[in-house]
C-alpha positions as CSV (number, residue, x, y, z in Angstrom):
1,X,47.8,-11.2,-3.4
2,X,46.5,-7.5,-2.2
3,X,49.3,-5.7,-0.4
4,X,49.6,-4.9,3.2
5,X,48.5,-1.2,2.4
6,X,45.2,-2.4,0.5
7,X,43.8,-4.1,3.2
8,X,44.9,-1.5,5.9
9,X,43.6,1.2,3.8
10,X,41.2,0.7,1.0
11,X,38.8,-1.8,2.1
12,X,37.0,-0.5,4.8
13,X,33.3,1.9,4.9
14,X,31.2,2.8,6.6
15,X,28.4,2.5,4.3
16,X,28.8,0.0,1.1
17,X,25.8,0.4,-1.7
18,X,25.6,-3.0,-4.6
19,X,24.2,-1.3,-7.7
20,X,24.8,2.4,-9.3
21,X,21.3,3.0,-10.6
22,X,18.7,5.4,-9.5
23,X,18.2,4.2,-6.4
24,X,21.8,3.5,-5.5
25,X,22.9,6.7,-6.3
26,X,20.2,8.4,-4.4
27,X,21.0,6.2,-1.3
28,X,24.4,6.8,-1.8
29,X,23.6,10.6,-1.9
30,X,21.1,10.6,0.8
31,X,23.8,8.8,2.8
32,X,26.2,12.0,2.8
33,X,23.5,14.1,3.5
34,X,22.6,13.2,6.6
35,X,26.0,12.1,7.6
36,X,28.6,14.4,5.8
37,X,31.8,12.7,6.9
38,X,30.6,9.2,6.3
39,X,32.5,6.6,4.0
40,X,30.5,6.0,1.5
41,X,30.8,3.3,-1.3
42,X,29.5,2.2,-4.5
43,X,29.8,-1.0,-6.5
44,X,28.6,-1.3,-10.0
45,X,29.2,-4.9,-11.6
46,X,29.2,-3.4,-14.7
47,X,30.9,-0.3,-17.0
48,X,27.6,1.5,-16.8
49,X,24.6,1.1,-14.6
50,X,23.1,-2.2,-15.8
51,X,19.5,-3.1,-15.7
52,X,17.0,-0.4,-16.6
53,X,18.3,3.0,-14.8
54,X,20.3,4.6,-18.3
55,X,17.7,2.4,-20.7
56,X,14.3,3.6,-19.9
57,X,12.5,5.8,-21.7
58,X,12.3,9.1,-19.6
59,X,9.1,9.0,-18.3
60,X,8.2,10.8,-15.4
61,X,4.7,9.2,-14.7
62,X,2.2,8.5,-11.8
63,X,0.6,5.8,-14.0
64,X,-2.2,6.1,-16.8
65,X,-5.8,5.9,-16.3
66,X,-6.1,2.1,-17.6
67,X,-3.0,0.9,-15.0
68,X,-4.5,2.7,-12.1
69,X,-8.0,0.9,-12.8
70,X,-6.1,-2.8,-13.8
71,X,-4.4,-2.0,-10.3
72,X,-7.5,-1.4,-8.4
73,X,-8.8,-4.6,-9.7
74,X,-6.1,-6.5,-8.1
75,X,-5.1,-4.0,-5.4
76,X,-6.8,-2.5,-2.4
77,X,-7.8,1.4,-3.3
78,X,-5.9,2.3,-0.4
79,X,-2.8,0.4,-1.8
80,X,-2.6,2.0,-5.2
81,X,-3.3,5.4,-3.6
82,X,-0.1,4.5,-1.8
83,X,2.0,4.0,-5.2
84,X,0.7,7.1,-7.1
85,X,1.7,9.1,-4.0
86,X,5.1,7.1,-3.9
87,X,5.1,8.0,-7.4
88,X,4.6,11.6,-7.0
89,X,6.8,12.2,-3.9
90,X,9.8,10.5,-6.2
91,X,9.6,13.0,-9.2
92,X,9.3,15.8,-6.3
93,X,12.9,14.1,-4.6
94,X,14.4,13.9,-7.8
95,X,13.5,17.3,-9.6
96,X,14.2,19.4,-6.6
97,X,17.8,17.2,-5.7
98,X,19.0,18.1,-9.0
99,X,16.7,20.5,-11.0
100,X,15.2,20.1,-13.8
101,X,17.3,21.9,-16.3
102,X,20.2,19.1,-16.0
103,X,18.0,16.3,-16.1
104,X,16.1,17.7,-19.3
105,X,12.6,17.9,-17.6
106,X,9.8,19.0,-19.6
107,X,5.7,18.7,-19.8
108,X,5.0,18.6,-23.4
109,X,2.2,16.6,-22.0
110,X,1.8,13.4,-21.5
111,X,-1.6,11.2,-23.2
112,X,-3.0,7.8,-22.9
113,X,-4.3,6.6,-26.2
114,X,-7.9,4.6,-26.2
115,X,-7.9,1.7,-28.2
116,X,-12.3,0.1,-28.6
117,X,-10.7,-2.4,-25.7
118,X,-10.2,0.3,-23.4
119,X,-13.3,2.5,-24.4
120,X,-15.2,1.3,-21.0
121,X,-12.5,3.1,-18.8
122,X,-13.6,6.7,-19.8
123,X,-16.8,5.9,-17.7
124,X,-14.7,5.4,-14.4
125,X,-12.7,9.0,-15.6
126,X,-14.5,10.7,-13.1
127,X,-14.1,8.5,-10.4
128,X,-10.7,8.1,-10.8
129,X,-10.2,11.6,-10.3
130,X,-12.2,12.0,-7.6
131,X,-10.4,9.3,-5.7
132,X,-6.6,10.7,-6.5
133,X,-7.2,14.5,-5.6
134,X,-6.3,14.0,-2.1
135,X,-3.2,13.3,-3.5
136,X,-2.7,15.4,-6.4
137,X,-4.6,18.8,-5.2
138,X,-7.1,20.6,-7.8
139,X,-6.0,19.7,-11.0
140,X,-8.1,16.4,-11.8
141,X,-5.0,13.7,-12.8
142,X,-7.2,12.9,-16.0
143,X,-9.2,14.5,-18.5
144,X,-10.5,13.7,-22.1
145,X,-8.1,15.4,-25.2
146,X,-9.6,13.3,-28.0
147,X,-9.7,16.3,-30.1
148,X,-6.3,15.6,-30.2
149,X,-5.9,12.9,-32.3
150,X,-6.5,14.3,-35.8
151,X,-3.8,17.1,-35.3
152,X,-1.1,14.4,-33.7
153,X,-2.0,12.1,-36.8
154,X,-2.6,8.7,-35.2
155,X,-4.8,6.5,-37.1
156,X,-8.2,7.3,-36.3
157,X,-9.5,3.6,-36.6
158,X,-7.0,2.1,-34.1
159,X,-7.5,5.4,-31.4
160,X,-11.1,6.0,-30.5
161,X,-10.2,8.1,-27.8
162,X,-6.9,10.2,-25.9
163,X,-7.3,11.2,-22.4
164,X,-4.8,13.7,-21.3
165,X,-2.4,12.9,-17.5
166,X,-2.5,16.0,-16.3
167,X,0.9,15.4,-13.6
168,X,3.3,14.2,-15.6
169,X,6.5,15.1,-17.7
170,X,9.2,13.9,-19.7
171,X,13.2,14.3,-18.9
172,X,16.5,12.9,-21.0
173,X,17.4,9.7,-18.9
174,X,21.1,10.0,-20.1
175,X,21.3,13.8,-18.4
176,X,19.5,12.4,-15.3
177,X,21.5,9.8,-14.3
178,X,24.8,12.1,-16.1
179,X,23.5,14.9,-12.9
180,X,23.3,11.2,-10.3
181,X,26.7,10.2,-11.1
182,X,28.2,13.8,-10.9
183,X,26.0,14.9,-8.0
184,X,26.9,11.5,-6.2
185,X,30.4,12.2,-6.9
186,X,30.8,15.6,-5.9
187,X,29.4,14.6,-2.6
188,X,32.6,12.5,-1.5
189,X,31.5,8.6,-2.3
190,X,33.8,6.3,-4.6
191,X,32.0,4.7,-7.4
192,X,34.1,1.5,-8.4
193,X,32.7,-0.7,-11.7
194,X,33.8,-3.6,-12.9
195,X,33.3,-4.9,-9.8
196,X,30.3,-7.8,-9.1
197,X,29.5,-8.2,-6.0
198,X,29.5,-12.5,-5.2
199,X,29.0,-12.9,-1.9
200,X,27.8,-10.9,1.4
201,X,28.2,-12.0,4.7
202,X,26.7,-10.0,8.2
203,X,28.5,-10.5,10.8
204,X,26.9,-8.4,13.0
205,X,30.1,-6.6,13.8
206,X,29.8,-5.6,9.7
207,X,29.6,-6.9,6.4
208,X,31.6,-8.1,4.4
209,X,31.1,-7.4,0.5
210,X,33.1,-10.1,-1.8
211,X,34.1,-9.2,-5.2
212,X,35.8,-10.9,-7.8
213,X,39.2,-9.0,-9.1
214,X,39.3,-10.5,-12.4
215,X,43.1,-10.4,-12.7
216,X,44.4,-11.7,-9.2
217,X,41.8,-14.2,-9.6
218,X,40.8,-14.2,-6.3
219,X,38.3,-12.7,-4.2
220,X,38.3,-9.0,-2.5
221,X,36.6,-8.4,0.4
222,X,35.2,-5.2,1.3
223,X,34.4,-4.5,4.8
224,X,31.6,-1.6,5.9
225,X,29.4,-1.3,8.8
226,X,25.9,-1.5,6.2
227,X,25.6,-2.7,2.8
228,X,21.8,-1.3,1.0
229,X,21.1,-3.6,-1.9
230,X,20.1,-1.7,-4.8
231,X,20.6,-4.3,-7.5
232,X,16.5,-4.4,-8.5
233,X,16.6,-6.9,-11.5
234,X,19.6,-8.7,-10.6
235,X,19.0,-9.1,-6.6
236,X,18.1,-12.5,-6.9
237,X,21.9,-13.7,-8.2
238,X,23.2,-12.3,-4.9
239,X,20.2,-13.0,-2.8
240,X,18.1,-16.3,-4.6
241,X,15.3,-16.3,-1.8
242,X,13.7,-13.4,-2.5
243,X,10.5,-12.5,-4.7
244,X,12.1,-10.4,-7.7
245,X,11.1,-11.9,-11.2
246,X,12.9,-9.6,-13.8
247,X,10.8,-8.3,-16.6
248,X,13.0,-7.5,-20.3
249,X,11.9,-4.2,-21.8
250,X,12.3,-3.8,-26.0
251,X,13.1,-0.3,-26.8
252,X,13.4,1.4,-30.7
253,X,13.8,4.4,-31.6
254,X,13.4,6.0,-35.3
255,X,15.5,8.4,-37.2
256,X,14.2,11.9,-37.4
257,X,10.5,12.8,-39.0
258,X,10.4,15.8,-41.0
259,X,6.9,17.4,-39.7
260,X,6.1,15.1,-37.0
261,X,3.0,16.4,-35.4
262,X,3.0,15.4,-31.8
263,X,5.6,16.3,-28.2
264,X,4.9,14.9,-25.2
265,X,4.6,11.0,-23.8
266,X,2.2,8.9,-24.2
267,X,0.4,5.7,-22.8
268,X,-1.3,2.1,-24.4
269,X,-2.8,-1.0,-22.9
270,X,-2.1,-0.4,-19.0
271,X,1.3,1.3,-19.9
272,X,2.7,-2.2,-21.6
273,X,3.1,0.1,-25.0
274,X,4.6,3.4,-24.6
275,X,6.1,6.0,-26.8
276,X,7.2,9.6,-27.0
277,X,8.8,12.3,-29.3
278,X,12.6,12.9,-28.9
279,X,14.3,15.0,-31.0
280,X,12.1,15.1,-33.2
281,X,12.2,11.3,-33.8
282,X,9.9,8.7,-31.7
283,X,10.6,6.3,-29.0
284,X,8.8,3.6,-28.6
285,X,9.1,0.5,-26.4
286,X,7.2,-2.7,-24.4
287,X,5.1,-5.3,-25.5
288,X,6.4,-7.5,-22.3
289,X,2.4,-8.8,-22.1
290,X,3.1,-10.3,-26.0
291,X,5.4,-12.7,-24.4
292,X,5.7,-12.6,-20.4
293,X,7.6,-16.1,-20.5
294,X,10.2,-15.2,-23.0
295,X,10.5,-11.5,-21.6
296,X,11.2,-12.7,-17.7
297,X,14.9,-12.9,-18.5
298,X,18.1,-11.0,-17.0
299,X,19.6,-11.8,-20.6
300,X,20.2,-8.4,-23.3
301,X,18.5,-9.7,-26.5
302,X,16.0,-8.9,-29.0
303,X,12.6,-10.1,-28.6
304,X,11.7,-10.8,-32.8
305,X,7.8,-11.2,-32.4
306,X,7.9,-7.8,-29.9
307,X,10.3,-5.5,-32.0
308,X,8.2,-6.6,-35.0
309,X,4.8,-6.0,-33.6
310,X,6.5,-2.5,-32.4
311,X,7.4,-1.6,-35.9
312,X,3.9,-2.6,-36.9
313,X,2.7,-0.2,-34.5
314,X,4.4,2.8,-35.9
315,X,3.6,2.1,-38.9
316,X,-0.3,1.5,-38.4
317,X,-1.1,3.7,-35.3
318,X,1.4,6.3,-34.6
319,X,2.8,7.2,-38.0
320,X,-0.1,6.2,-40.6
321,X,1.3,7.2,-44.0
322,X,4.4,8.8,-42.8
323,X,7.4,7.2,-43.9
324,X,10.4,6.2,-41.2
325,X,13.8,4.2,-40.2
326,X,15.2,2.3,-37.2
327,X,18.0,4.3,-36.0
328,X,18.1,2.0,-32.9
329,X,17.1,-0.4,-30.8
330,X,18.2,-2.1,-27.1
331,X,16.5,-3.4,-24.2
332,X,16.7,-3.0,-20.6
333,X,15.7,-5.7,-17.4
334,X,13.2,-4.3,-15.0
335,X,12.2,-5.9,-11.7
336,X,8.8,-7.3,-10.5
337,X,6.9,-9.0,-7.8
338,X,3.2,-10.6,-6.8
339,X,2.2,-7.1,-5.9
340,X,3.8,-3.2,-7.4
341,X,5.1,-3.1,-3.9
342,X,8.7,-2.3,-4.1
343,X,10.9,-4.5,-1.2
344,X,12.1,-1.9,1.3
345,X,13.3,-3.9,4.4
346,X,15.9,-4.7,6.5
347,X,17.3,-8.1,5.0
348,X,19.5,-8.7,8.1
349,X,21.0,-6.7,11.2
350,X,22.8,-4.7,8.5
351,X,21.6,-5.5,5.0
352,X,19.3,-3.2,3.9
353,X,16.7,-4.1,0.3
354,X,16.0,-1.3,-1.7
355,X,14.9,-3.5,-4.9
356,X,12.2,-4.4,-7.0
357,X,10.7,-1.3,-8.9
358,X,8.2,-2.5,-10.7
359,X,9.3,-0.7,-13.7
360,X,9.0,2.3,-12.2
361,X,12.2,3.3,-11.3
362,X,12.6,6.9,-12.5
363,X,9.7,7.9,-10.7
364,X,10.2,6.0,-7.3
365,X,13.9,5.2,-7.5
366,X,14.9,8.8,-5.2
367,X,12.4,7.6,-2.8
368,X,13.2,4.6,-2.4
369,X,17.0,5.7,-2.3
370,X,16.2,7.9,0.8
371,X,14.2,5.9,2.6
372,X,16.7,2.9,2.5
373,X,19.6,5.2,3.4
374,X,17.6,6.6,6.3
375,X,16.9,2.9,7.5
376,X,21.1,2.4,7.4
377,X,21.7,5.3,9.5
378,X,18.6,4.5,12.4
C-alpha cells in the first residue's frame, strides 16, 4: 500500500548499511567521506543500536598480558600481532574522527590484576614486550605495578600481582556513540530504526533490502547499489551460513563509594572479568567462561550464577570491607568465531560483511567500518 511517490522517491541509495553500531556508523561515515554526494542509508532494527555498541563498558584496550599469551597459544604470533595492531589502528580512527573530549577519553590507567593462576605469566612479561614494540614504539605495552594494590584496596589474598597496560584508556560509551550518531548525521546519511531488515536479495544490477513496516503489514523494499552488513551478533538471522556464534555479556554497576581508592580500567582471567571506576562508582561485567552454553544467546536476560558470582567479586576482591549497592545492571550480545578474526569480505557482487568483533568492538569497530566502506566504493 506505499504510494506512487514512495517508491519513486524514497526507496532508492546508493549505499544501504544493516546495523547502527560502531562499525555501521563508521562505514556509513567513511562512505560520505570518500564520496561526498553519495546516498547513504542506515537501518537499525531497533530504537537504539542493539547488541553491544551502547552496552559495553568503555574500554579502549589492545588486550591484557594473559589474552595476548591464551592467544598465542592458539594463534600464530604473526596473527595476534595482527589484532593488537588492528586494535591500535581502531582507537587511533576513532579518537582522531571525533576527538577525545566528546567521547570522554581518558588514561587513568588501565591494570591487569594477577590472581596465583595467572602468576606464571609475569615470566613471559618481557617477552611479550619485546615481541609488540614493533607495533607500539618505546613504551614497553606492559610492566609490573604491584605496588599498587595496597593503595587501590583489593584483597591482597585474591591479587598476588598487578601489571600495568601501558596503551590503553577509558572513554564514556554513551558520548561515543552520542558524537557517531551526530557526526554520522551531520554528514548527510538517514538513520531509519524500527526497521529489521528480513531479507536481502543481489541482483547484480543492486540489492534489494526488505523490511517489515509493521503497520501496512507488508514488506518494504529498499533498493541501493551495495548493502555492508554490520549487524555483528545478529548476522546470522539475516545470513544463517555464516560462522558468528553470539556471546551474552552481564554488566553491574554499583551506586557511588564514598573514598573509593582506585581510576582507571582494569583486567582478570584473559579479560573474561573486567571492571573500572565511573563516577566514582564501579563497573564491573563478564563471567561468559562461567557458563559459555547458557551465555551463547541473542536473548537480553540475566545470567543468576554470573551476576552472583560478580557481586561475590566486589565484595571479596575489589571492595574488601567496603560497603556497596546495585544501582544497575543489563547485558549486551557480542559476536564470536573459531578464530578473533573479524569477517571482512565481500559476501556477494555487492554485499559487503563487516561482522563478528570478537568483543572488541570499540576498539576495532572504526576500522573495520572503513575498511568495509572502502571495499563498497572499489
Amino acid at each position: 500500500m506505499l504510494s506512487y511517490w514512495e517508491k519513486q522517491s524514497l526507496l532508492q541509495y546508493d549505499y544501504i548499511i544493516a546495523g547502527s553500531g560502531i562499525v555501521g556508523l563508521s562505514a556509513a561515515i567513511s562512505l560520505r567521506e570518500r564520496e561526498p554526494a553519495a546516498r547513504v542509508l542506515v537501518l537499525e532494527r531497533e530504537v537504539l543500536p542493539t547488541g553491544a555498541s551502547t552496552k559495553n563498558a568503555g574500554f579502549a584496550c589492545i588486550g591484557s598480558l594473559t589474552e595476548i599469551l591464551a592467544d598465542l597459544q592458539t594463534m600464530p604470533a604473526e596473527a595476534v600481532l595482527e589484532l593488537v595492531a588492528m586494535r591500535r589502528a581502531g582507537l587511533q580512527l576513532l579518537r582522531r574522527r571525533l576527538g577525545d573530549d566528546r567521547i570522554g577519553y581518558r588514561e587513568n590507567g588501565s591494570y591487569e590484576l594477577i590472581g596465583a593462576r595467572e602468576e606464571w605469566a609475569l615470566h613471559q612479561l618481557d617477552e611479550v614486550n619485546r615481541m609488540l614494540a614493533g607495533i607500539l614504539g618505546e613504551t614497553p605495552a606492559f610492566s609490573l605495578a604491584t605496588h599498587k594494590i595496597a593503595p587501590f584496596g583489593f584483597a591482597p589474598g585474591h591479587v598476588k600481582a598487578m601489571v600495568s597496560n601501558n596503551h590503553e584508556g577509558e572513554l564514556h560509551t554513551g558520548k561515543m556513540m552520542r558524537a557517531l550518531i551526530d557526526k554520522t548525521i551531520a554528514m548527510g546519511v538517514e538513520i531509519k530504526t524500527g526497521c529489521p531488515v528480513t531479507r536481502i536479495e543481489d541482483l547484480r544490477s543492486g540489492v534489494n533490502v526488505m523490511v517489515t513496516h509493521h503497520l501496512l503489514k507488508e514488506e518494504v523494499v529498499f533498493r541501493a547499489r551495495k548493502l555492508l552488513v554490520c549487524t555483528n551478533a545478529f548476522t546470522r538471522q539475516l545470513l544463517p551460513e555464516l560462522e558468528v556464534t553470539p556471546g551474552r555479556g552481564q554488566v553491574l554497576i554499583t551506586g557511588p563509594i564514598p573514598g573509593l581508592p582506585f581510576k582507571g580500567i582494569f583486567h582478570l582471567e584473559e579479560g573474561y572479568f573486567y571492571f573500572r571506576e565511573l563516577d566514582g562508582r564501579v563497573l564491573l561485567g563478564g563471567g561468559r567462561q562461567l557458563d559459555f552454553s547458557g551465555e551463547t544467546s541473542t536473548e537480553f536476560r540475566y545470567n543468576d550464577r554470573i551476576q552472583h558470582e560478580l557481586e561475590e567479586m566486589l565484595r571479596h576482591l575489589i571492595l574488601p570491607g567496603r560497603p556497596f549497592t546495585i544501582a544497575d545492571r543489563w547485558t549486551g550480545i557480542m559476536a564470536f568465531g573459531s578464530t578473533k578474526q573479524p569477517i571482512v569480505r565481500a559476501h556477494s557482487g555487492n554485499i559487503i560483511l563487516g561482522v563478528r568483533m570478537g568483543g572488541m568492538g570499540v576498539a576495532i569497530g572504526s576500522l573495520i567500518g572503513d575498511k568495509i566502506a572502502a571495499m563498497a566504493l572499489q
